[in-house]
C-alpha positions, 0 to 999 in steps of 0.5 A: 031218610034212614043213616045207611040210606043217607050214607050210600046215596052219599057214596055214589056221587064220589071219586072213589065211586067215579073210579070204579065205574072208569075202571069196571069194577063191581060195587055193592054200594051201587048195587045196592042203592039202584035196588033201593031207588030204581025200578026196571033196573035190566032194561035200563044203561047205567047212564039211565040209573045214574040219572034216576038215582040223582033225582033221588038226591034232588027231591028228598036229600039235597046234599053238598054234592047236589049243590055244587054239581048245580053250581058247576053246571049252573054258572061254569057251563051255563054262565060261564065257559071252560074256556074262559073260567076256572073252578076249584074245590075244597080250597083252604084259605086261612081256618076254612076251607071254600067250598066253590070257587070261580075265576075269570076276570074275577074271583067269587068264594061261593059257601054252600049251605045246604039244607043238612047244614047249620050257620054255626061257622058262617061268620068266621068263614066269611071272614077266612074267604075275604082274607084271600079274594074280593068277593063272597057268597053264599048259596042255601036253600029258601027256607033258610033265607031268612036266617041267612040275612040276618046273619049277615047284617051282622058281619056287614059285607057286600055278601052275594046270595044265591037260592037253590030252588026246589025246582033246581034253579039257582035264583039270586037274592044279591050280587056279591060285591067287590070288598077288598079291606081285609085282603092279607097277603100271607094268606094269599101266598098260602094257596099257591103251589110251589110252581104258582109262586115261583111263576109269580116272583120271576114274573116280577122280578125277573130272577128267583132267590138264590139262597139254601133250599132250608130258606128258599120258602122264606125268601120267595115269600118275603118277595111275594109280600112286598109286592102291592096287593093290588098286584099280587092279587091280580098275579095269584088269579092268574096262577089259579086259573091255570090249575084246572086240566081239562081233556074238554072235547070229552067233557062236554059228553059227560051227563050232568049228574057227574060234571062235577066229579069228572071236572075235578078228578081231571080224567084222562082221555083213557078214562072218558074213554072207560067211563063212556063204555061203563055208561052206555052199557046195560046195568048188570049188577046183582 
């Protein structure tokens, strides 16, 4: 497939495209990809291009998109419940940043690797992600299975695997399992926010440091370690999981193509509201 081809299917499936939609705005990108891959594109919603534009994606170009939006409807909605689990994105942990990550009563990094990417920086991933939680995996493609496993022979840890199938299913080589040797606490207390430590101290303490606003970082973190890892640990997932806000009633309506984007741009009422309006209505673009 063509660069600019690659790169406007790339463009439809992001925040700033979502955007647009909530927010009525013409777009040339859009335009010109529903030109590209759709057919009767007057009699259809835009709901329905959307939809036709997505198997584009499934059947000739399985980007990092694709994949998470899998996972998210895969195993957060068809496993799991927003109710019960949350998931997060672009997390950085130590020199990486994770991919996919789900908490529940546990917690499991999922790196993706698609069939654009190379295992270059698998092995130091792996490591970054079992610095911060106790359990790994990794989801690729069929072909790149055999490549995948002996790379992790080689690293050594209960490292899940998961395939994505040319059919969309998701189908587990392994489970990943719990390994908590490497967990480091500095690179724990590094994910959480302000708010998410400061919960955490008084929490366990009872009090926070009262000291000048040059030191109160090192003070809250200094605390933070001398708590057990054991602890601490269980303490973090308990912050994590309370990130994600979510208008629920309106997202279960949303299509499955734009789960993902909607889950984490966490849209308001109003904008589920917009982008409904901008879904049903018939394509009208030029």
């Amino acid at each position: 497939m063509e660069t600019n081809k690659m790169s406007n299917l790339n463009r439809i499936f992001t925040r700033n495209m979502l955007r647009h939609f909530i927010d009525g705005k013409e777009d040339n990108v859009y335009s010109s990809v529903v030109r590209r891959y759709t057919s009767d594109v007057d009699q259809k919603t835009n709901q329905e291009l959307i939809s036709e534009i997505y198997c584009e994606l499934k059947n000739h170009y399985r980007n990092e998109y694709f994949y998470k939006n899998t996972l998210l409807n895969k195993l957060l909605l068809g496993v799991h419940s927003v109710n019960t689990t949350t998931a997060l994105t672009e997390m950085a942990i130590a020199k990486s940043k994770a991919d996919f990550v789900l908490i529940n009563g546990k917690a499991v990094v999922y790196e993706i690797k698609t069939e654009l990417d190379n295992l270059d920086r698998l092995s130091s991933q792996i490591d970054d992600y079992y610095k911060a939680f106790d359990h790994v995996a990794v989801v690729t493609y069929e072909k790149n299975l055999q490549q995948l496993q002996k790379v992790l022979e080689s690293i050594d840890k209960p490292v899940g695997i998961y395939v994505l199938r040319k059919n969309g299913k998701l189908g587990t080589v392994q489970n990943p399992q719990r390994y908590t040797d490497d967990l480091n606490k500095e690179v724990i207390f590094k994910l959480l926010r302000k708010s998410e430590y400061e919960d955490i101290i008084s929490q366990r303490y009872g009090y926070l440091p009262e000291v000048t606003q040059f030191k109160y970082y090192s003070a809250c973190k200094k605390m933070f370690l001398e708590i057990p890892i054991e602890e601490s640990y269980l303490l973090v997932l308990k912050e994590l999981k309370k990130r994600m806000q979510l208008v629920k009633e309106e997202f279960v309506k949303i299509p499955y193509e734009l789960k993902f984007l909607a889950y984490f741009m966490e849209l308001t009422y109003d904008d589920y509201q917009k982008l409904d309006v901008f879904l049903e209505r018939q394509y009208g673009g030029a």
